[in-house]
C-alpha positions in Angstrom: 3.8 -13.8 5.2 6.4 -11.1 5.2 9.6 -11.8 6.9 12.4 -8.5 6.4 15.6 -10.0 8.3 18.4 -8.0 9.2 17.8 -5.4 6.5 20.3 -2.6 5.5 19.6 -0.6 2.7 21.6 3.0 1.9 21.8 5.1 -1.3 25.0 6.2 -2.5 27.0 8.3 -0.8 24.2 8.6 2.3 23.9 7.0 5.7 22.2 3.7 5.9 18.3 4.5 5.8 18.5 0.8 7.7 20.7 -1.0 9.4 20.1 -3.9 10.7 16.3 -4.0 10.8 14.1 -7.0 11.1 10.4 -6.6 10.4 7.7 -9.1 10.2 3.8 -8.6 9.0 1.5 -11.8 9.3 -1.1 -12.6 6.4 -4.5 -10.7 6.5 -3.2 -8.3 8.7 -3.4 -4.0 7.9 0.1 -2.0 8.8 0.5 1.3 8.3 3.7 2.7 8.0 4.3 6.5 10.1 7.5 8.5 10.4 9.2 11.7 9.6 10.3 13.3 6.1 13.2 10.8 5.4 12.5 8.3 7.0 12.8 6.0 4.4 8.7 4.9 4.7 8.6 4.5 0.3 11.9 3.2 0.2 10.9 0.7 2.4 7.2 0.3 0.3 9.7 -0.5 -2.7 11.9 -2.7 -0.7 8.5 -5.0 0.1 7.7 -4.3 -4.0 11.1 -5.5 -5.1 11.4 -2.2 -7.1 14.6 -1.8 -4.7 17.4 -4.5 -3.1 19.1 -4.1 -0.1 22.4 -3.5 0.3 22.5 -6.5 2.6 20.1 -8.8 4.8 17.3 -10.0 2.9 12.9 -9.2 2.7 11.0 -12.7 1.8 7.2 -13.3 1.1 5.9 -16.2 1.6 9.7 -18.1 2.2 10.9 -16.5 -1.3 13.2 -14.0 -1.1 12.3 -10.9 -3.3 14.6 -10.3 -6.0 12.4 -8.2 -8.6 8.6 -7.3 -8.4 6.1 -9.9 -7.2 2.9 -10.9 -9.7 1.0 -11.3 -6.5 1.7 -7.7 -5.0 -0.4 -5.3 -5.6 1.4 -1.3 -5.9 -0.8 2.0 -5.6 1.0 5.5 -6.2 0.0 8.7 -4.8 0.2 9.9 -8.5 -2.6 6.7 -9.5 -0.2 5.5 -12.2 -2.7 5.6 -15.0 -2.4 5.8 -18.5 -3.6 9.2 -19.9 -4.6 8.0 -23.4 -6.4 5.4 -22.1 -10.2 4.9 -20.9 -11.1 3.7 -17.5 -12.1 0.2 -18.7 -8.7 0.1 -20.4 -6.8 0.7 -17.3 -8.7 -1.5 -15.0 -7.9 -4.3 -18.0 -4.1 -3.0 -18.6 -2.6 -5.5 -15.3 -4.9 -8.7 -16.4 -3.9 -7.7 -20.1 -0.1 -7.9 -19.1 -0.6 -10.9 -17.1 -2.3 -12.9 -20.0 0.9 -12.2 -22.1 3.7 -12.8 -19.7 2.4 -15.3 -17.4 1.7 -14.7 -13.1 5.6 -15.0 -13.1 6.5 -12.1 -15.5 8.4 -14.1 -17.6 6.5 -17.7 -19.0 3.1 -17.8 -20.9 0.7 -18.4 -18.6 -1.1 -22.0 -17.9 -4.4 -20.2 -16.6 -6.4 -16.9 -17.3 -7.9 -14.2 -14.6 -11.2 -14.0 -16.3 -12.6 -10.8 -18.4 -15.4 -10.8 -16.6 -12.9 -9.9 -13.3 -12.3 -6.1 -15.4 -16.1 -5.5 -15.3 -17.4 -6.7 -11.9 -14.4 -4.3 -10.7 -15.5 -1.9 -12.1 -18.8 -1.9 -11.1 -17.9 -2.6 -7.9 -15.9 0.4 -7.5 -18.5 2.7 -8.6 -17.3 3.1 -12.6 -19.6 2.0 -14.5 -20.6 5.8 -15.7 -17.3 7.0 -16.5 -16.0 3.3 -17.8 -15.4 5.1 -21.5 -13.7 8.6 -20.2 -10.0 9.0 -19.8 -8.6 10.2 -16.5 -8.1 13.6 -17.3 -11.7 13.6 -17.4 -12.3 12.1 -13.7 -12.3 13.6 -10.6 -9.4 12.5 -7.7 -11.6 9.7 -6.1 -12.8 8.1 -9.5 -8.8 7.9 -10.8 -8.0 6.4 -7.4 -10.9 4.0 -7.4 -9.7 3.4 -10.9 -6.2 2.1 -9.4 -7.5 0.1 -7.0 -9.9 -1.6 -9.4 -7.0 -2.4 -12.0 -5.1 -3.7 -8.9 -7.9 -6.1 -7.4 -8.0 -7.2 -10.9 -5.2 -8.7 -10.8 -6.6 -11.0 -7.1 -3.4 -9.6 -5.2 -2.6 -11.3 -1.5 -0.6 -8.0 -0.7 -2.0 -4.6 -1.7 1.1 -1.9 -0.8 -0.1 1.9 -1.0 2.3 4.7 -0.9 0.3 8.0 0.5 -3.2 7.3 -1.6 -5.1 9.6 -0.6 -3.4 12.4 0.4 -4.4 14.6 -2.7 -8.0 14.2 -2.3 -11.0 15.9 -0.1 -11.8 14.9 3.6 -14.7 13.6 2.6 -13.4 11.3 -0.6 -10.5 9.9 1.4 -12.9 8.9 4.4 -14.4 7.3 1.7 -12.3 5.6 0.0 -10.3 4.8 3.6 -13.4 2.5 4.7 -13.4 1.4 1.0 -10.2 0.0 1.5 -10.6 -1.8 4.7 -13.7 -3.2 3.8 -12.2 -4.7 0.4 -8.8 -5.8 2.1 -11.2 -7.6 4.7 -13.3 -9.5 2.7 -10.8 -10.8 -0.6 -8.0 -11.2 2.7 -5.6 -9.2 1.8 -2.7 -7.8 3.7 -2.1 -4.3 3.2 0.5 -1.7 4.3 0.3 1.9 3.6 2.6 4.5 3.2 1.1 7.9 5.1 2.2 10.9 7.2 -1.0 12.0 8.6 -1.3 10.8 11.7 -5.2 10.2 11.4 -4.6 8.5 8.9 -2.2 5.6 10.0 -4.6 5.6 13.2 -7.6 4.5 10.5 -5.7 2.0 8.4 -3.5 0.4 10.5 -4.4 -2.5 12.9 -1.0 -2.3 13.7 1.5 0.8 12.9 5.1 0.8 12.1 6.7 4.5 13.3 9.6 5.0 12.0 13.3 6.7 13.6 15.3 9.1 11.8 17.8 6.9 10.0 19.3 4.7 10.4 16.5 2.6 11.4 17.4 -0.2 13.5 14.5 -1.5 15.5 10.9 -1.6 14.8 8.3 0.9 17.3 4.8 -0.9 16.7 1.8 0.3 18.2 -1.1 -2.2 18.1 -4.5 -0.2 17.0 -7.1 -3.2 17.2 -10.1 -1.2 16.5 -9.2 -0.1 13.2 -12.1 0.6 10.8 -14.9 -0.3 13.6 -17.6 1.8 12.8 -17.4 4.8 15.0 -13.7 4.5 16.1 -13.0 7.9 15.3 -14.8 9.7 17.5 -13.4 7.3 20.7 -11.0 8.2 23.3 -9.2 5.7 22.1 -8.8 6.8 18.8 -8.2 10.5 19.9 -5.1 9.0 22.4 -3.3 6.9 20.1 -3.2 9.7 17.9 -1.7 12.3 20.9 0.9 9.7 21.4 1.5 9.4 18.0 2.1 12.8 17.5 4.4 13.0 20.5 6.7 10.3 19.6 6.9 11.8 16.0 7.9 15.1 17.2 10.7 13.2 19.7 12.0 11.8 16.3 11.6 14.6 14.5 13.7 17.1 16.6 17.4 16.9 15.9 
């Protein structure tokens, strides 16, 4: 599905974040992305979003090369992205609304419609029917992040990208909306890859993890985590040893 060949990417006047790196993620699959402070994890997040170019090599989805942001990729900020004038229903509706006006490809009028009736089963789904009328300022963390991912599911993504979700909220939210997440990805088969730097985290999410080098980055370290979101995981061995090796190869990266 995605298919990142031979990537460089650097801002001005820095070193190369990447250099040379190739990266590939299948369709359906669940990656999280790991690494030290600078690693260029949300660089690479808007690289796959096309809300950044590289500087040379090329990132495809689906055999088209990405040259501005996809209609079919879905993007979650840590910072929920929502409109603070606007009512929950409103910005579940805001994507579909867009989409109705510009077409799937951002720039025609469109031949076919994601139904209404996709806004409100979302929301109910997500658990929003109470607050549907109140604007975020009156919601809690969780119900403005379930609000994001319902405005995002509205729009019946095949890539759902999440840059550090949940790192604002409660343990007991993000659990939450962690298993909400795999559970939803699972069954509308979507491939997701999240931004984090908790270690628990990546080890929850991501059937496969990406760990990241200080840059520049110029091979891809993947640990394969099968048994991500099986019921009970957490409390493993397994779980508990991915995560102390993990940590380890984070803090080899991390010292200078």
């Amino acid at each position: 599905m995605i298919s990142i060949q031979s990537l460089t990417f650097q801002y001005a006047n820095h070193l190369p974040l990447f250099q040379n790196f190739n990266w590939n993620i299948s369709r359906s699959e669940t990656w999280a992305i790991l690494g030290p402070s600078g690693c260029g994890k949300t660089t690479l997040l808007y690289l796959l979003a096309g809300l950044k170019f590289p500087t040379s090599g090329k990132v495809t989805i689906h055999g088209e090369k990405i040259l501005r942001p996809r209609p079919h990729s879905g993007l979650i900020l840590q910072d929920y992205g929502l409109l603070p004038w606007a009512t929950v229903r409103e910005n579940v509706a805001l994507g579909v609304n867009v989409r109705q006006f510009y077409g799937a490809d951002g720039k025609h009028t469109p031949d076919n419609f994601i139904p209404k009736d996709n806004i409100e089963s979302w929301i109910q789904r997500l658990g929003l029917s109470e607050v549907a009328d109140k604007f975020p300022g009156q919601l809690s963390g969780g119900q403005r992040q379930r609000t994001a991912i319902a405005r995002t599911l509205a729009l019946e993504p095949d890539l759902l990208l999440m840059d550090e979700p949940f790192s604002s909220l409660d343990a007991i939210t993000r659990e939450d909306l962690q298993n909400l997440t795999h559970s939803l990805c699972a069954e509308q088969n979507i491939t997701l890859v999240i931004v984090t730097h908790a270690i628990e985290e990546a080890a929850v999410l991501g059937k496969k993890i990406l760990l990241l080098d200080m840059p520049p980055n110029q091979k891809t370290n993947v640990f394969e985590n099968p048994n991500a979101g099986r019921d009970g995981y957490q409390n493993s061995s397994e779980f508990q040893n991915l995560c102390k090796d993990l940590r380890h190869e984070m803090q080899k990266r991390s010292t200078p």
